[in-house]
N, C-alpha and C positions, 0 to 999 in steps of 0.2 A: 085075286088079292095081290098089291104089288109093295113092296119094300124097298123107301127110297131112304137110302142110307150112305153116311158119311156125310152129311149137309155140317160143317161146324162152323161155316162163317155165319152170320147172323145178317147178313146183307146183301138185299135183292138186289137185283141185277138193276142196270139203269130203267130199261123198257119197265120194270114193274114198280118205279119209287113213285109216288103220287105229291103232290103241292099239297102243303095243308093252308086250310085258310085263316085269318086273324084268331087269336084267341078272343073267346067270349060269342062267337059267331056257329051256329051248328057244324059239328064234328064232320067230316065231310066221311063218303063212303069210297075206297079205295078199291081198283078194282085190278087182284092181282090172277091169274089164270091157272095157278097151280097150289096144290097144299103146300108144299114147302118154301114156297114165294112168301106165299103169306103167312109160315109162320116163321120166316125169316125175319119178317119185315115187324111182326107183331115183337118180337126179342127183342130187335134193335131199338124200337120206341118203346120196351120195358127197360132196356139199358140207358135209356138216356133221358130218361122219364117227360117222356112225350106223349102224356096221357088223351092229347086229342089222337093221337095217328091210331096208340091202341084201340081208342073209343071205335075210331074211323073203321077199324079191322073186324068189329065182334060181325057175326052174324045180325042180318034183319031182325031173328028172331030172339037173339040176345040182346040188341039195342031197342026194342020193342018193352023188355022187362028192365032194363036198369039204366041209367042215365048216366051222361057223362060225371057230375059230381059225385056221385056215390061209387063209381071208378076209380076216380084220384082219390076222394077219401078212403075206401080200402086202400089201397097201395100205401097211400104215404103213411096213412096209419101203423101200418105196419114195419115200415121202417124206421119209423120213431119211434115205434116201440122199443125195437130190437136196436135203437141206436146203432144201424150202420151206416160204414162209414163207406164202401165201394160196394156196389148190386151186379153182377154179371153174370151173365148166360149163356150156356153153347147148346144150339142145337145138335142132335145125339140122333136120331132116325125120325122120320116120318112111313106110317104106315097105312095105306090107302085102298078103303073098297065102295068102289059105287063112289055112291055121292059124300061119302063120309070117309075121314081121315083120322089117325092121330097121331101127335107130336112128342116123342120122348126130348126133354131138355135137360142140362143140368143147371143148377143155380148154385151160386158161390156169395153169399154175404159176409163181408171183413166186417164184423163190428166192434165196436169201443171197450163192449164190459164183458163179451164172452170169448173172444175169438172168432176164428174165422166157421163159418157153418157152410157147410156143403152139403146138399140134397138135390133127388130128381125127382120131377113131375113130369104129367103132363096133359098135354093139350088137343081138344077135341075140336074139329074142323068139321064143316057143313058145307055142301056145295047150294046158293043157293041165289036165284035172277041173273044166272051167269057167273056166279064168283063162289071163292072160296073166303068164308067166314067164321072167326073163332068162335068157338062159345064158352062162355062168359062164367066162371065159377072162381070160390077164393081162393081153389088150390090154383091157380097160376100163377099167383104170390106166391104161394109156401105149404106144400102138399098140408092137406089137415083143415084148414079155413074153411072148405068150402062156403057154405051159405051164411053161415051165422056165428061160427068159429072166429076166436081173434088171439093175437099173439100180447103176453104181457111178461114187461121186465120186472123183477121185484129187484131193489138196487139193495147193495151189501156198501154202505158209504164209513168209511173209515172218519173219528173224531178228529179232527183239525190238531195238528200239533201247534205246540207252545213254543214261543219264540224267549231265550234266554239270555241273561248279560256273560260277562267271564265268571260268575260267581256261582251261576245255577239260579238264580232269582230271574223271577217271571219279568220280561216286557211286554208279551201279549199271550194273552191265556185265554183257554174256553173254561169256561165257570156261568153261576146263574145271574141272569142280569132281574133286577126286582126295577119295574117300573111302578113309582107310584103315580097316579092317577086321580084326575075328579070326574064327579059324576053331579053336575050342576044342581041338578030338578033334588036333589037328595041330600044336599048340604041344608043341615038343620042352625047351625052355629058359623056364619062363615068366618069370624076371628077365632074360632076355634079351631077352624080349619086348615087357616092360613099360619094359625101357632105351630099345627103339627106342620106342615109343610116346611115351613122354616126351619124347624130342629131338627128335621130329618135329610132335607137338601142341602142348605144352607142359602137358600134364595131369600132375596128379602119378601115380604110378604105381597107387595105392590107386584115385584116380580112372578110371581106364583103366579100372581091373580089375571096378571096379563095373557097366562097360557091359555086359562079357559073363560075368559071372559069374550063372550062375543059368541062359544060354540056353543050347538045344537047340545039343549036343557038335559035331553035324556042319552046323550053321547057318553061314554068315557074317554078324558081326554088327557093323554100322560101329557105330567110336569118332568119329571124328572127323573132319573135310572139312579139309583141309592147302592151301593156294597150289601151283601143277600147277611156280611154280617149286623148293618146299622138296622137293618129289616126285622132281624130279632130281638136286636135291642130294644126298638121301638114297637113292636109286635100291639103290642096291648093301645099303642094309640093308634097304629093304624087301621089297627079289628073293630076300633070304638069308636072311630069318628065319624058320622053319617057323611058320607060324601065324599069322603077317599075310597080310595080302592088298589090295593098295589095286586100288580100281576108276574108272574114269573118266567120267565125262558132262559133256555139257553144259547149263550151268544160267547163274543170276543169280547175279552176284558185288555183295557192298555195300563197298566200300573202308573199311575200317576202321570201317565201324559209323558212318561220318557222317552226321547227321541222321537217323538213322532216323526222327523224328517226320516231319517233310518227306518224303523218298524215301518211303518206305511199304517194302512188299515184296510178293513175287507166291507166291501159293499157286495148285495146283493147280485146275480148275472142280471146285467142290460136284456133289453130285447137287441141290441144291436149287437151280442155277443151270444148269444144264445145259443144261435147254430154251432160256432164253433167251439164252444165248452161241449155241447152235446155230442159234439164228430169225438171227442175226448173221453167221454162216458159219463159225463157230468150228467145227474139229472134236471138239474136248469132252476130247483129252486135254491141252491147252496148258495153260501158268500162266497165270495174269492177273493184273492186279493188285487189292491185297487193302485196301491204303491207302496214305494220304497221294499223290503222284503220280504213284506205280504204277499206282492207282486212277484218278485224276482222267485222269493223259495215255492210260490204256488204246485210246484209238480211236487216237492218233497215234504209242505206242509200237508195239504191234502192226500196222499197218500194216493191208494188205486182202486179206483172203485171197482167193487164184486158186483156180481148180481147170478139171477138165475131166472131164466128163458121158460115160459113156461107156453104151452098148447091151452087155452080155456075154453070152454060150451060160451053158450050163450046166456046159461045162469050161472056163471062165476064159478064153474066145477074145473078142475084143473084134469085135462084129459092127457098131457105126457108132460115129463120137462124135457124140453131140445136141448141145453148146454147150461151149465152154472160154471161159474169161475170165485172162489174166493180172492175176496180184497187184500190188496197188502196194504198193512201199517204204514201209517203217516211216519213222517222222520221229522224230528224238532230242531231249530236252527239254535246255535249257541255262538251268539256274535262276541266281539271284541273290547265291548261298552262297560262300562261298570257305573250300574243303576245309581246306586247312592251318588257318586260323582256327576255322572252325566244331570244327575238332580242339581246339585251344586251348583255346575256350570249354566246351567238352563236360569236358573234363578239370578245369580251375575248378567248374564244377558238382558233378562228381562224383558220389557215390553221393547225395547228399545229395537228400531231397523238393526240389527248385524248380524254378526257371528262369531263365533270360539272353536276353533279344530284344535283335539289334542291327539298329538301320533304319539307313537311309541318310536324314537329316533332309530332304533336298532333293526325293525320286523316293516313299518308301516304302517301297524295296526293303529286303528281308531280306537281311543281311548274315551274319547267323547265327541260328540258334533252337538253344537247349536245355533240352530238360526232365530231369528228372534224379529220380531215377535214368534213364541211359539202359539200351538195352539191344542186342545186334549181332541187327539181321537178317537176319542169313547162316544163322541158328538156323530161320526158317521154308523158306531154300531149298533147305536144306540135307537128303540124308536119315541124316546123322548129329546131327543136331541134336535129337532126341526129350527127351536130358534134360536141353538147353539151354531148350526150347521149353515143358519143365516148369517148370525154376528160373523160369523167365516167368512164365509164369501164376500159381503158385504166391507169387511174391513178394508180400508184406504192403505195400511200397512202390508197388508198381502201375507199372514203369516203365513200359508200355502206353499209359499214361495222359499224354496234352498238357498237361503244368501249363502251360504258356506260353498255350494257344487256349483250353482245356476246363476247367482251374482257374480257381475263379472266389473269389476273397477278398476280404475288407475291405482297402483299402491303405495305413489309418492317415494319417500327416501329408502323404504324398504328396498326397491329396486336398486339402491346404492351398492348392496354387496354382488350383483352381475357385474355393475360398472367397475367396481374395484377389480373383481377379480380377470375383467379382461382386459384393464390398464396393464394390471400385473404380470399376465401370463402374455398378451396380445401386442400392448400399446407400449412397450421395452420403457415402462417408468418401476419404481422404487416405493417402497412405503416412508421414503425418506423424501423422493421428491416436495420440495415445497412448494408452497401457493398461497399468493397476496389475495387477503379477503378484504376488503372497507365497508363490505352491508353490501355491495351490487357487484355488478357484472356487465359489463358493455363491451364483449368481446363481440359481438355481431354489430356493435355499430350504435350510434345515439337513437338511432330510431329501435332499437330490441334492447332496451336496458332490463337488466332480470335484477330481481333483490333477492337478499340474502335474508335470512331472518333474523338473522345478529352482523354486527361487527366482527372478524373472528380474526385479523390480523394477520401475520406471516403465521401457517401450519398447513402440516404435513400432511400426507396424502393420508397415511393408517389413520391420525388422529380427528382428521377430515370425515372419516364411515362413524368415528366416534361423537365427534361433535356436529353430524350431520352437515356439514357447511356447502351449501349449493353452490355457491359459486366455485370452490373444488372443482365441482364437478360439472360445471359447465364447461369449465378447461378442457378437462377430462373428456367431456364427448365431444366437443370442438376437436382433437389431438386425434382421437379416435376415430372422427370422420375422416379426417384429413388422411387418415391411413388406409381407412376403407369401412366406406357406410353401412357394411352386411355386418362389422365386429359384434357389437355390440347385439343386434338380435340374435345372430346363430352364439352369442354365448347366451343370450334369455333362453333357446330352443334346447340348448343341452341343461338350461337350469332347470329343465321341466315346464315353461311356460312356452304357448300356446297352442297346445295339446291337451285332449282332456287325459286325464290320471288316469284312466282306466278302471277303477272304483266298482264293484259290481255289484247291482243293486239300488246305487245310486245315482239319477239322471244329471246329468254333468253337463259342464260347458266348457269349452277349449280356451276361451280366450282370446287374445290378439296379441302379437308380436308384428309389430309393423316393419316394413323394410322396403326400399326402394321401388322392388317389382310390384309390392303389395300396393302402393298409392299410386304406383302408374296405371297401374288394372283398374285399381277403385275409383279413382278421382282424377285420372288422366294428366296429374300434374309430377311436376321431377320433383324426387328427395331432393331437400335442403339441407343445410347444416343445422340450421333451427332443428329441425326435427331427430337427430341426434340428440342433439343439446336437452330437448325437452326428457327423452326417452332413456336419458342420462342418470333422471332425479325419479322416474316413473311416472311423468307426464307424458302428454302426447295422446298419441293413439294408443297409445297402451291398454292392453284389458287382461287382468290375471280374475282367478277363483282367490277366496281365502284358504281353500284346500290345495290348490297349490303351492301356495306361499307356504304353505305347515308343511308341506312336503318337499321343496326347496333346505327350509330351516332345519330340519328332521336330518338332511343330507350335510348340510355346514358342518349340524352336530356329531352326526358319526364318521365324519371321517372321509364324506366324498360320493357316499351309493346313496342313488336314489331309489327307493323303495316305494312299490306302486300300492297305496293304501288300500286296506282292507276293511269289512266288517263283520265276516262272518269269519269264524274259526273251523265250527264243526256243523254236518249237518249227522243228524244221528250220531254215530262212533267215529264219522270219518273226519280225520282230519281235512279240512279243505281249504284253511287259511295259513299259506305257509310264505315266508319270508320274499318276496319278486322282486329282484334289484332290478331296475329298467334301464340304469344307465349310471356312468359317473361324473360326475360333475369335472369339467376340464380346469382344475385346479391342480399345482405340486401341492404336494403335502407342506411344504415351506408356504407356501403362500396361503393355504389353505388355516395354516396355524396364526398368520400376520391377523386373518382376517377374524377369527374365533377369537384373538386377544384384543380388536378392535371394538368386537360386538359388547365381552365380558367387560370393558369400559364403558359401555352406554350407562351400565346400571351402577358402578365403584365411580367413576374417574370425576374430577370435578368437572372437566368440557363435556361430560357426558350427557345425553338430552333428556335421560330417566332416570338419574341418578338421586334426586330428591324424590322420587316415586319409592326406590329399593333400600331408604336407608332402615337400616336394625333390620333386614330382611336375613336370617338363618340360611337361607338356601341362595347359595348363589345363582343367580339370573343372567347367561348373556343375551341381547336381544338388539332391536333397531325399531325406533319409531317411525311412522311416517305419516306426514299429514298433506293428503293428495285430494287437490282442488277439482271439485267436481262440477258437472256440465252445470250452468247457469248462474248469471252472474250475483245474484243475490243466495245463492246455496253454501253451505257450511262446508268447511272438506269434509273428508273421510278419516275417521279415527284413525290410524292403525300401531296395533305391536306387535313383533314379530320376535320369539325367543324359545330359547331354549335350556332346560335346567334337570342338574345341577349343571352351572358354567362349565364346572371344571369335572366331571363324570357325567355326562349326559344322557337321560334318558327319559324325557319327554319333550315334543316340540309345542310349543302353542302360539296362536294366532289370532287376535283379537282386533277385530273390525265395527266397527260401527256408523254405517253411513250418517255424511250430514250431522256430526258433533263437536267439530273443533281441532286440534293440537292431538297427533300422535301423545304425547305425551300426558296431555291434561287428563284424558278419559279414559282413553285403548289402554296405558300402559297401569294404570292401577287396577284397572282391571284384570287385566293379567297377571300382576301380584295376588290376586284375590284365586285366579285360579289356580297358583303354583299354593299356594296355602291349601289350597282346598283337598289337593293332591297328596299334601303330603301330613294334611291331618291338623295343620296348624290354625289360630284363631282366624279370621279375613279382618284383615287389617279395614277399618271402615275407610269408603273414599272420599274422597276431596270433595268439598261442595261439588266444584264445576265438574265431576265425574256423574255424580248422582243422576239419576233416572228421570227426564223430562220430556215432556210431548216432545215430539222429533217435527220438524216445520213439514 
């Protein structure tokens, strides 16, 4: 009897590694000359799960009784059971008499839901047609298997926590979802049927009829997900109607479709996800989240999954438990939003292409976000939600789609207060400096005449941000060029534009600040002065967020800190959303103040461009319109307002965008009246025809 001991590498020497052949082609037979060769070489292909080389290794007399497939399927069986996540093995001794051997090993599984498990088996060796060959049992997996034994996780899955506004009021919650349903072949009355339908969804009847019309007769086929309280309400019609049928689970609830950009929503795991929520402890049939911070809080909404490790027979008798781990509790996210409001705001927006960011000018916090068209994601949790989930995708508007983060446009005049304030600080002019307006501008030559939107006569550079006058400011960045063509972007770069905000949670877009080096790289052509000139007014190449403009405005208004916005406050008890100044705007405080009584003129002064928008308005409003000409030449500009209130104590910023509508002024800025109302409790001033809500081209 000989004892070959201290073998702990797992890797035969070169003379004994064997080629394996294609997968799908018989396992080939490896032919190594010593028991510890081979059971070197058999570890290494359970370590690296190279189920033909193991195959290749059993004994004649073991690959005789079991086949390659039923190999790999033990194995991996069982690592999917036990959701591990790293498998290793050290050989420990081999001990050898005659023709027969065996293998002490130790086995190390790190897995997702128990920990790490450590145990030793081992392995029994055959000398046989010349070689040394394993044989084949299911403790070489995990002492206990042998023949018919298997290894089963029972999961310990923590309820999903609930996602909250600043109030404690729900924006995504688990609760019962009540699908009602038809069942074709069984509707005895269908105006009876389609009556209940309609007072319990609110679908028109046609609509209804469309879900199950066409499906298999003896199917049930949900219409609709109803509140589990309208299901009581109507109880007695829907117990009585031959041919309905409502069904119950439980799932995510969205409160009224609030923020769906922010919230996100939780779809089922993909297969193309599968694996690695499982390397996680996830059992693979749960939701998870899909976006916004459904997504992002997924490790603290979902909490940590338990489980317990059990040994079974072959008839479901539980013969040891190996390891259990209780779960820890979910932790629920409590953002920055306030439900009712953010309702408000969403509603203002409407169907219409835009957006509305309101920050808290003092913190950064997101007091509301809307992009618009919005859309309810109760439609992805829903499993009557298929042809909600179509009109989705299908939409030509794209509500899917972040105008506020991921929409990126030129912002027109709003870009006036960079230009001012690096005339100011940069370009050695005065708020007094004056400037001859006639309605145009022909400083670059008869062939580049730029118009003005008015007439605006001799006036002043501050009175210029107030009465928006473009050809100001085409001076302005002609003077500015002329100084040096980088001024005016590295002030956009310290205003917070062309970097994304930082935002967590929500997928963002940086923007574009263009600059010299930037179109020499892009387009191989030299900066112009034109291109100053245009990047002046917030034309050009220019591309901002609406969220950063609100984060810009948010900094005018407090005094100069720019604050990297947030949405989450807390997640359980812990504070996590606290004040992040990112930078200060390179403004004095003198000049900073020129420009904060230039804004609080847009909305009092008579040159002001929104000042018939703000009249009888209680809360003072400073802001700046701008109306930025967008790609093609039959397209509308871009609405925009840009403010912040009260003028004169400030503490909210907003920004109101709406592609392809008209006049800063005409749409964007009563709209924003609408939101300062909204905010602070007052009636909404109703808008102007030409504001009102219309197909967008």
């Amino acid at each position: 009897m000989t004892l070959l001991a201290g073998c702990r590498g797992n890797t035969p020497t070169a003379t004994q590694t064997a080629t394996l052949s294609p997968t799908g082609t018989p396992a080939p037979t490896l032919v190594l000359d010593t028991p510890e060769a081979t059971a070197a070489a058999f570890l290494l292909a359970w370590d690296t799960r190279n189920y033909e080389m193991m195959y290749g290794l059993l004994s004649p007399t073991s690959r005789a009784a079991v086949d390659l497939n039923a190999v790999t399927t033990r194995a991996e069986g069982a690592l999917r059971a036990t959701a591990v996540v790293t498998a290793t093995t050290a050989l420990q001794a081999v001990l050898q008499e005659g023709d027969r051997a065996q293998a002490t090993y130790a086995i190390t599984w790190d897995t997702a839901l128990v920990g790490t498990l450590v145990t030793e088996t081992t392995m029994g060796l055959t000398y046989q047609d010349a070689h040394w060959g394993v044989e084949w049992s299911g403790d070489l997996i995990w002492p206990g298997l042998g023949a018919s034994n298997y290894l089963y996780m029972e999961y310990e899955i923590p309820a999903r926590a609930n996602i909250y506004d600043r109030n404690g009021l729900a924006l995504a919650s688990e609760g019962t979802i009540v699908t009602v349903g038809v069942i074709p072949n069984q509707i005895q009355d269908e105006q009876a049927v389609l009556a209940v339908l309609s007072q319990v969804t609110g679908l028109t009847p046609d609509e209804a009829r469309s879900h199950y019309s066409g499906q298999p007769a003896a199917w049930w086929t949900p219409i609709a997900d109803i509140p589990a309280q309208v299901s009581i309400d109507n109880a007695h019609l829907l117990l009585n109607t031959p041919g309905i049928e409502a069904r119950e689970k439980d799932g995510r609830l969205y409160w009224g479709g609030a923020a769906p950009h922010i919230v996100g929503w939780v779809l089922p795991i993909s297969a193309e996800e599968l694996e690695t929520y499982r390397r996680l402890g996830y059992r693979g049939d749960e939701s998870v989240g899909a976006s916004g911070l459904e997504h992002w809080g997924e490790p603290y909404l979902s909490g940590t999954h338990g489980g317990s490790l059990y040994l079974m027979n072959a008839a479901g008798q539980t013969l040891a438990t190996i390891a259990t781990r209780d779960a820890a509790p979910s932790q629920p996210l409590y953002t920055t939003l306030d439900r009712e409001f953010q309702g408000q705001v969403q509603a203002i927006i409407g169907d219409r292409r835009g957006a509305i960011v309101v920050l808290d000018v003092h913190t950064g916090a997101i007091i509301a976000l809307a992009s618009g068209p919005a859309f309810d994601p109760n439609a992805f949790a829903s499993p009557a939600g298929a042809a909600e989930r179509s009109a989705i995708f299908t939409n030509p508007d794209r509500p899917l789609f972040n105008r506020t983060a991921q929409g990126t446009y030129p912002c027109g005049s709003v870009f006036k207060i960079v230009t001012i304030a690096t005339a100011l600080e940069a370009g050695g002019m005065t708020p007094e400096n004056s400037f001859w307006c006639p309605g145009y501008w022909d400083g670059l030559g008869p062939a580049y005449i730029m118009d003005c939107w008015t007439d605006h006569g001799t006036i002043s550079l501050k009175d210029a941000l107030t009465a928006s006058c473009d050809v100001t400011f085409y001076s302005v960045g002609q003077t500015l060029d002329g100084i040096d063509p980088y001024l005016i972007p590295n002030f956009a770069r310290a205003f917070g534009f062309g970097t994304a905000t930082g935002v967590e949670g929500i997928l963002e877009e940086a923007g574009l600040v263009p600059d010299p080096a930037w179109k020499e790289a892009t387009y191989a052509e030299n900066w112009w002065v034109g291109d100053t000139v245009n990047i002046s007014i917030g034309q050009g190449y220019l591309l901002v967020t609406p969220l950063q403009v609100a984060q810009m405005m948010a900094a005018v208004a407090n005094g100069g800190t720019l604050y990297r916005p947030y949405a989450v406050d807390r997640v359980g008890q812990e504070v996590v959303g606290r004040p992040e100044a990112t930078g200060r705007l390179p403004v004095s405080a003198q000049n900073l103040a020129i420009i904060q009584e230039a804004l609080a003129g847009v909305t009092t002064m008579s040159i002001g461009t929104a000042t018939h928008r703000f009249q009888g308005m209680s809360i003072p409003v400073a802001g700046k319109t701008g109306t930025a000409q967008a790609p093609g030449e039959t397209s509308l500009p871009h609405s925009w307002f840009a403010a912040y209130a009260p003028a004169d104590a400030p503490e909210i910023a907003i920004v109101v965008m709406v592609e392809n509508a008209g006049e800063g002024s005409a749409i964007a800025a009563p709209m924003a009246r609408q939101v300062v109302e909204a905010y602070y409790g007052l009636p909404l001033t109703p808008l102007p025809v030409e504001a009102e809500a219309t197909p967008t081209p």
